[in-house]
N, C-alpha and C positions, 0 to 999 in steps of 0.2 A: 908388471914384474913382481914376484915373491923373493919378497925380504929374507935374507938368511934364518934372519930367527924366526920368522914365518916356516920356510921350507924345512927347519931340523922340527919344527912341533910336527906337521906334516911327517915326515920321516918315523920320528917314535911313534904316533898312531899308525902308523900301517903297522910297524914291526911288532907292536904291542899286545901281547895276548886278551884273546877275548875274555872281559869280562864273566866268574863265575857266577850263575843260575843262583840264585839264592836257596839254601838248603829248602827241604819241604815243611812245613809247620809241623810241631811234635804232637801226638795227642795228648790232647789237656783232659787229670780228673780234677772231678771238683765232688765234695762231699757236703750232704744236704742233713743236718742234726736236727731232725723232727722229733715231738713230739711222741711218735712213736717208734723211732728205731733212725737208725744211720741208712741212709741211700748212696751209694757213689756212683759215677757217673763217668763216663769215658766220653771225650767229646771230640767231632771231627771239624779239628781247624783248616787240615788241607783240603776235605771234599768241601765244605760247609761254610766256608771261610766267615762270609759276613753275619751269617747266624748264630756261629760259636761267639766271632766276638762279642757281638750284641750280648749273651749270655756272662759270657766272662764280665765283661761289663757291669752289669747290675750283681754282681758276686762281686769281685773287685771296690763295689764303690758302698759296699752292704747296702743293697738296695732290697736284696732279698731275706735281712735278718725281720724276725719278725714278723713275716708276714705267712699267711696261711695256705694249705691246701686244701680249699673250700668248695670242691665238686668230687662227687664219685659218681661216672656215667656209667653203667652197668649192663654188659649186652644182657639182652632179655633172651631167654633157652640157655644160656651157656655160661655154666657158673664160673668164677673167677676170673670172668674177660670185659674187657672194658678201660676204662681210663680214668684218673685220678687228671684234676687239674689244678695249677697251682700259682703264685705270683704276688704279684702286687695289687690284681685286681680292684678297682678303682681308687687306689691311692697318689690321686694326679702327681704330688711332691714328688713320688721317686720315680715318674716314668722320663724315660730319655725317648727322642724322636721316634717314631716308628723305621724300620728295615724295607731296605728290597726284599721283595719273597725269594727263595733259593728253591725251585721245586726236584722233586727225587728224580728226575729223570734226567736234571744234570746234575746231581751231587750223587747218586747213586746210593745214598742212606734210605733205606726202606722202612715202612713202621709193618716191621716184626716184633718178637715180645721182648717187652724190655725200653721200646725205644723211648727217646725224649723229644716233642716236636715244638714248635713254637703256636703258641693259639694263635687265630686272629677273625677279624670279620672278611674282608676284603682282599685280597693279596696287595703284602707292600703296608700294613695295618700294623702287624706285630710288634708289641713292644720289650712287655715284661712280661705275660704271661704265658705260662709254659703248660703241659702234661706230658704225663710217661703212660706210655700203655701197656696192657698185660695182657696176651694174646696177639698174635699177628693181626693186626687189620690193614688189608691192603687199599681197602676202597679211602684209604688217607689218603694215598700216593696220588699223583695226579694223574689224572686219564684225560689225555687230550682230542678224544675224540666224542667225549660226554657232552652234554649241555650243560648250559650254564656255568658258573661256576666250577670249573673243571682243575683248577690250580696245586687242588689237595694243598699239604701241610706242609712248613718245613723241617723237616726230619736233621735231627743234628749230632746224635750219639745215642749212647745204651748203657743200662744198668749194667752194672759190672761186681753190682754186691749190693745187694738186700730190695730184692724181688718179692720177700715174705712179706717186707713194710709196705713195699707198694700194692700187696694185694691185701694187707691186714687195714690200708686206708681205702681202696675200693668197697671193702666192706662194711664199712664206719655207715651208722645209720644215717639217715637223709630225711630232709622235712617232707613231704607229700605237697605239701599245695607255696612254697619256696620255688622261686627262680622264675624267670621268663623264655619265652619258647623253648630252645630247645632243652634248657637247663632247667625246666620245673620239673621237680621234685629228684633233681639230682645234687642240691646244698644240702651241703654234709652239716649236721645236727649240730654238733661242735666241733668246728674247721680244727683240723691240724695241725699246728704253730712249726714252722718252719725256725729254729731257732738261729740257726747259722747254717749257711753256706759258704765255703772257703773252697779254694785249689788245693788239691791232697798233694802233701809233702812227697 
C-alpha cells in the first residue's frame, strides 16, 4: 500500500515539467602573450568538450606562463605551411594527467589554417602540449581506414588574431642536427617564451 505522502511525491513527478537541457558551452578565447606578438584563440568547448577543458586547464592554473614555443615543423616545397609546437614540454611539475583522445570525425573541428590541436604520442597521451598550424593539413584528421596509427590529432579551435605571429614563429631559425626522430632539426634556435596565457575578457 503507497503511503499518502508517498503517492503526492508521485503525483508532482509525473505533473512536473521536464527538466531543462543544459544550455550549450559558450566558446571560450584565451590569448597567448608571446614573445613575439599576441595569438588569440577561439576554442570549441561544445564540439571538443574534454580537450578544450584540458586546455583551459593548464591556462587557468598558469601552467602555460613561461613556457616556450620550441618546434617549427616546416612543410618542405611550400613556403609558410607547417606547424609551430608548443607547451610545457618536458616540464613534469606542471603536467596534469593525460586526456581521452577527441578525434575530428566526431568533434567535426578540422586542422584547416589556423587550427590548434593537442600533441601526443599515442591516442589518450595528451597533456600539455599543443600546436597551431598554418596551412590546411588534412592528413592530421583521422582516417580510419589507414594503418596504423590512424587516430590523427585532436583539433580543438582556431586563431582568430595573429596568424602573422604564428607564421613569423614558423619561421624562427632551427638547429640542424637538435631533436629526435621526427623533430630533428625542427627546435627552434631560441624557443619563443610563451609569457601569459589567459581567457580574453
Amino acid at each position: 500500500m503507497i503511503r499518502p505522502i508517498a503517492l503526492l511525491a508521485l503525483l508532482l513527478t509525473a505533473i512536473a515539467p521536464a527538466a531543462a537541457a543544459p544550455p550549450p558551452a559558450a566558446p571560450a578565447r584565451v590569448t597567448l602573450q608571446t614573445s613575439a606578438g599576441t595569438i588569440t584563440l577561439q576554442l570549441e568547448p561544445r564540439r571538443a568538450p574534454i580537450t578544450t577543458a584540458n586546455f583551459l586547464r593548464y591556462v587557468d592554473g598558469g601552467k602555460l606562463d613561461g613556457t616556450t614555443f620550441y618546434r617549427a615543423a616546416r612543410t618542405k616545397g611550400a613556403q609558410g605551411r607547417g606547424f609551430i609546437q608548443g607547451g610545457i614540454h618536458h616540464s613534469y611539475t606542471r603536467m596534469y594527467p593525460p586526456i581521452a583522445h577527441e578525434p575530428t570525425n566526431r568533434t567535426g573541428v578540422h586542422h584547416v589554417d589556423g587550427t590548434i590541436s593537442m600533441a601526443r604520442t599515442t591516442p589518450g597521451s595528451a597533456m600539455g602540449d599543443f600546436f597551431i598550424i598554418a596551412g590546411a593539413m588534412p592528413s592530421m584528421d583521422v582516417h580510419p581506414g589507414a594503418a596504423g596509427d590512424n587516430a590523427g590529432f585532436a583539433a580543438f579551435g582556431h586563431v582568430v588574431g595573429g596568424m602573422d605571429v604564428v607564421r613569423r614563429i614558423l619561421a624562427s631559425p632551427t638547429v640542424a642536427n637538435a631533436g629526435v626522430g621526427a623533430m630533428r632539426g625542427q627546435m627552434i634556435t631560441a624557443p619563443v617564451q610563451i609569457i601569459a596565457a589567459r581567457r580574453a575578457k
